[in-house]
Backbone as CSV, one residue per row, in Angstrom:
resi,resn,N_x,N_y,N_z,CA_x,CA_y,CA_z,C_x,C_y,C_z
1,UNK,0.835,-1.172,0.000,0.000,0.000,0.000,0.885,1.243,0.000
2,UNK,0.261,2.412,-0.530,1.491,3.624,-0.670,0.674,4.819,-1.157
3,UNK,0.766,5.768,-0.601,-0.328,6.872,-0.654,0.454,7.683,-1.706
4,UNK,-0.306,8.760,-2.374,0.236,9.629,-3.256,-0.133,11.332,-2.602
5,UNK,0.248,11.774,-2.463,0.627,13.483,-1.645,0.378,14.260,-3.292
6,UNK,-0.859,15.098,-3.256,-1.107,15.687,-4.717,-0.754,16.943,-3.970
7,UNK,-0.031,18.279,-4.751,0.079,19.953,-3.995,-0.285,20.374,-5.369
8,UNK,-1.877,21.454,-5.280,-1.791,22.042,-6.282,-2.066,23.664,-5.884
9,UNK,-0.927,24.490,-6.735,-0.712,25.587,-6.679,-2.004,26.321,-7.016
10,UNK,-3.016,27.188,-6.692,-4.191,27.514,-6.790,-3.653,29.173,-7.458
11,UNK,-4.569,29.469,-8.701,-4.693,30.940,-9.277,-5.095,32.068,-8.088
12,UNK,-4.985,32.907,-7.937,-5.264,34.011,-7.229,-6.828,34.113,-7.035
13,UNK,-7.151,34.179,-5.800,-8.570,34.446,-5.392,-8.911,33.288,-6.093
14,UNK,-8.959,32.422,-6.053,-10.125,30.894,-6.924,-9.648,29.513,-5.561
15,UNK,-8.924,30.078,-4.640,-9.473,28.715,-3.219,-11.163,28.550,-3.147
16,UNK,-11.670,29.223,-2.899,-13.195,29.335,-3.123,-13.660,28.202,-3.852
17,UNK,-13.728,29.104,-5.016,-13.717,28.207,-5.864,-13.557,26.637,-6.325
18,UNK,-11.972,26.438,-6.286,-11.384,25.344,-5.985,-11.856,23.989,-5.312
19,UNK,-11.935,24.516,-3.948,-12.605,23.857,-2.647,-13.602,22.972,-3.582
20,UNK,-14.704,24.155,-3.612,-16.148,23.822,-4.048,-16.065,23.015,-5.181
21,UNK,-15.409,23.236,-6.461,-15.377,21.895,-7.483,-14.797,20.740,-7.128
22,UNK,-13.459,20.586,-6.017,-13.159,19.665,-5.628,-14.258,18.687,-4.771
23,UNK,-14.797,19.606,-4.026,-16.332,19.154,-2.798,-16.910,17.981,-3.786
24,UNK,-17.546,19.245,-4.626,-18.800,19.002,-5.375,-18.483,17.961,-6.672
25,UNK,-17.440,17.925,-7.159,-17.678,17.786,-8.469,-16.609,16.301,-8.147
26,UNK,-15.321,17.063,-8.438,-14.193,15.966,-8.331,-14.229,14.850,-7.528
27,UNK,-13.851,14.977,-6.075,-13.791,13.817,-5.018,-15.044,12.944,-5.836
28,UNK,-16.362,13.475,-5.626,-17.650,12.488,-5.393,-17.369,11.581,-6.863
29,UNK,-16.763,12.396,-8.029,-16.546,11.566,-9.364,-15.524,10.168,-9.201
30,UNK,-14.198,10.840,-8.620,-13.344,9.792,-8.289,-13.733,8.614,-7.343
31,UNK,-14.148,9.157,-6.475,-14.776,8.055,-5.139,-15.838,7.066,-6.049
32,UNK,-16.661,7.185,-7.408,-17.351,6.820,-7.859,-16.684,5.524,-8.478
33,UNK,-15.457,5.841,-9.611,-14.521,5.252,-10.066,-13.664,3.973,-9.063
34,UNK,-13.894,4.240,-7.726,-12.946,3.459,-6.759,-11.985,3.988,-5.897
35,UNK,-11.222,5.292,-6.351,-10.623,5.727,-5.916,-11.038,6.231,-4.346
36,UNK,-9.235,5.796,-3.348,-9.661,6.280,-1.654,-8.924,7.450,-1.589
37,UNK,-9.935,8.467,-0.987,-9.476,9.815,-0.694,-9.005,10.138,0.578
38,UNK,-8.469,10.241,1.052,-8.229,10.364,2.803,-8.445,11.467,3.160
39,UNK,-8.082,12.774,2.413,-7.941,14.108,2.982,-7.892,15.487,1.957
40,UNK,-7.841,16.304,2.218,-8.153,17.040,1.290,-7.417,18.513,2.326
41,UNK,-7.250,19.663,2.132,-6.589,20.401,2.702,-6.165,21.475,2.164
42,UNK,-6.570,22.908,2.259,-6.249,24.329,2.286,-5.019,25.002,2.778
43,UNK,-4.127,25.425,2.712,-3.330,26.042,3.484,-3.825,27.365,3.983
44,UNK,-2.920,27.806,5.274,-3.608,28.626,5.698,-3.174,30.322,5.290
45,UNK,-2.965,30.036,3.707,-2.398,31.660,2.868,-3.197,31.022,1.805
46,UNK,-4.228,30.646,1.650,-5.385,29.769,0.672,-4.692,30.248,-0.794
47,UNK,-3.347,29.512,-0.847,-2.899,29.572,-2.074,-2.460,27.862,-2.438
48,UNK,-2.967,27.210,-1.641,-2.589,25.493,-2.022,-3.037,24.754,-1.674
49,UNK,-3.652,23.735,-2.737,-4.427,22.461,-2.661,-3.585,21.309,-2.368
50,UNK,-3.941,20.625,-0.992,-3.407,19.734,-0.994,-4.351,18.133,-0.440
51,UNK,-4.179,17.417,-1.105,-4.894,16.206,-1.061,-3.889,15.096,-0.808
52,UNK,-4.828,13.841,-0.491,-3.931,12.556,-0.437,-4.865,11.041,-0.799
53,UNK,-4.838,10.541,-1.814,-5.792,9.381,-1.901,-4.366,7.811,-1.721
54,UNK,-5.167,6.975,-1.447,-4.455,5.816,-1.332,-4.369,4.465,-2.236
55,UNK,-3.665,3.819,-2.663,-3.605,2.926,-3.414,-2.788,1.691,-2.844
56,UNK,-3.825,0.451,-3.375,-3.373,-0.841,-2.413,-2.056,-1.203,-3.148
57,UNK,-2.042,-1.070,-4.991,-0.461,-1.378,-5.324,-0.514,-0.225,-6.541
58,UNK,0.917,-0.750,-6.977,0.654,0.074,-8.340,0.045,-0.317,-9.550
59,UNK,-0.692,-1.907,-9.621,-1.650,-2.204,-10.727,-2.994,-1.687,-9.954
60,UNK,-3.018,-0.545,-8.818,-4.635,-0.374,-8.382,-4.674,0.694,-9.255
61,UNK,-3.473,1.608,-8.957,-2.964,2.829,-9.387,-3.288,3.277,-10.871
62,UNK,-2.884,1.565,-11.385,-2.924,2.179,-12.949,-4.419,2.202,-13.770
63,UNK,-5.049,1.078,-12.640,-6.426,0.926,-13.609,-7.050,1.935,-12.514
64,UNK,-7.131,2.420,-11.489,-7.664,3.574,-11.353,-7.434,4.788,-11.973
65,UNK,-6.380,5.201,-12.324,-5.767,6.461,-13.444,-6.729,6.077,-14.671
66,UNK,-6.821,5.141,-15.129,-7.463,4.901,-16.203,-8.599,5.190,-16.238
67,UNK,-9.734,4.632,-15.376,-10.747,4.645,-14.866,-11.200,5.900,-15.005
68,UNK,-10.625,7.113,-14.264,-10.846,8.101,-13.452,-10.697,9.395,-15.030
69,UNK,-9.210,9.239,-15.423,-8.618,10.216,-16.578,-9.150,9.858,-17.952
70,UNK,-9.101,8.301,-18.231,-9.508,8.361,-19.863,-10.496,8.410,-20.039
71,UNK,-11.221,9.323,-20.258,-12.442,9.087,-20.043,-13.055,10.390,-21.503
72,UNK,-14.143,10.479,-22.018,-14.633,12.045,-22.561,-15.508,12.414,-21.159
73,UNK,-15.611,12.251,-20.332,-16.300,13.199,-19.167,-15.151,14.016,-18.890
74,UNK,-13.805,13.377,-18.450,-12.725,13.918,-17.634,-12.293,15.021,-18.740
75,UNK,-11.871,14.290,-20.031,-11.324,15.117,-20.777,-12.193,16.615,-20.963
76,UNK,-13.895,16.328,-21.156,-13.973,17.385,-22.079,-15.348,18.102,-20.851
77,UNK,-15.797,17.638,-19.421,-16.408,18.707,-18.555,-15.327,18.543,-17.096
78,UNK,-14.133,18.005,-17.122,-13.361,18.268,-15.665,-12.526,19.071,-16.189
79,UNK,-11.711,18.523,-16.726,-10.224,18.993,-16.964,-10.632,20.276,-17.507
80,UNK,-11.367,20.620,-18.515,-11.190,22.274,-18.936,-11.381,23.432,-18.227
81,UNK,-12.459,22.868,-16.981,-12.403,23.717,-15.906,-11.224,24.316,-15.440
82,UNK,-10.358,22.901,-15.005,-9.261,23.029,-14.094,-7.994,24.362,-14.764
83,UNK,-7.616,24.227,-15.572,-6.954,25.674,-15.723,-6.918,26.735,-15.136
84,UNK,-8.597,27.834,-14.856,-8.710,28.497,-14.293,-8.837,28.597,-13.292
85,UNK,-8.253,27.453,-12.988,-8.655,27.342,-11.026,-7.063,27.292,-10.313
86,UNK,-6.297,26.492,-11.547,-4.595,26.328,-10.839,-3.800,26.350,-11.636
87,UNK,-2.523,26.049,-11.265,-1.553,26.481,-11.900,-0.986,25.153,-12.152
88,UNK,-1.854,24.777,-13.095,-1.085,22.999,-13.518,0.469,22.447,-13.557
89,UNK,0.988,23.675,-14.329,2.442,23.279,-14.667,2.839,23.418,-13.011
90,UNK,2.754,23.869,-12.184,3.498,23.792,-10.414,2.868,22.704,-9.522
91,UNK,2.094,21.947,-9.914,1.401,20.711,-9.271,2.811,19.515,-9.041
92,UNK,2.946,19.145,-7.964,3.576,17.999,-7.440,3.092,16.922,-6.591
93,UNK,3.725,16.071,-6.959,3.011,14.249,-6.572,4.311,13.812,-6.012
94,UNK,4.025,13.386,-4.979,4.794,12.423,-4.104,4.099,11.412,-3.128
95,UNK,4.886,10.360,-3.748,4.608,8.794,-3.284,5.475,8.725,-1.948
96,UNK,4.291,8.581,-0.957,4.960,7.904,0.395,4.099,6.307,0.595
97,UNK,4.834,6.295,1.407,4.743,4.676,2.143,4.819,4.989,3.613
98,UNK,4.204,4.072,4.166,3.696,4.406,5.463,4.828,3.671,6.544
99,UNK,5.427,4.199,7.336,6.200,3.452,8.410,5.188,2.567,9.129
100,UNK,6.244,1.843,9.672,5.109,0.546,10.519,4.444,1.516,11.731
101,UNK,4.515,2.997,12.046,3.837,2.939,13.103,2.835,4.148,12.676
102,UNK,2.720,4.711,11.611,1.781,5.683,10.935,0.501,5.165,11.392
103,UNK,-0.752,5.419,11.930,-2.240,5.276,11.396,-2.528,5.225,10.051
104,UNK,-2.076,6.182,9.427,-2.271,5.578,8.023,-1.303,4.656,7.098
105,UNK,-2.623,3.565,7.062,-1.786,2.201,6.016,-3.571,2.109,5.383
């Protein structure tokens, strides 16, 4: 099992925003697909999205990516949103793994 750490850099004044398509729109789509969300998270200069979903290996990983991204929903009513909300090209992903004494596994 091995969680993925998403940071996305948010456009000026659009946390609001953000939040609310993530609430409303995103999570409930992914969670639909299979995907586990654990957390979700604002900083407190509401300039960064930060989330964390979990994956049991990396063949969960891949047919969930699939699942979730190839899609014409994702492509052509998620993703075009997303532009005006962040700053795609500054988004970073990091894969942790949980020590034996974390709560989260």
């Amino acid at each position: 099992m091995f969680f993925e750490l998403r940071v996305y850099p948010l456009k000026p004044g659009k946390a609001e925003a953000f939040v609310k398509y993530m609430d409303e729109e995103i999570i409930p789509y992914q969670l639909s697909k299979g995907m586990t969300i654990l957390g979700s998270f604002l900083n407190d200069s509401a300039d960064t999205y930060v989330w964390i979903r979990r994956f049991a290996s990396e063949a969960e990983k891949v047919a969930l990516y699939d699942a979730v991204y190839n899609n014409d929903y994702w492509r052509n009513e998620v993703g075009p949103k997303l532009p005006d909300l962040m700053d795609g090209a500054g988004i970073e992903v990091t894969i942790l793994k949980a020590t034996p004494r974390s709560f989260m596994q």
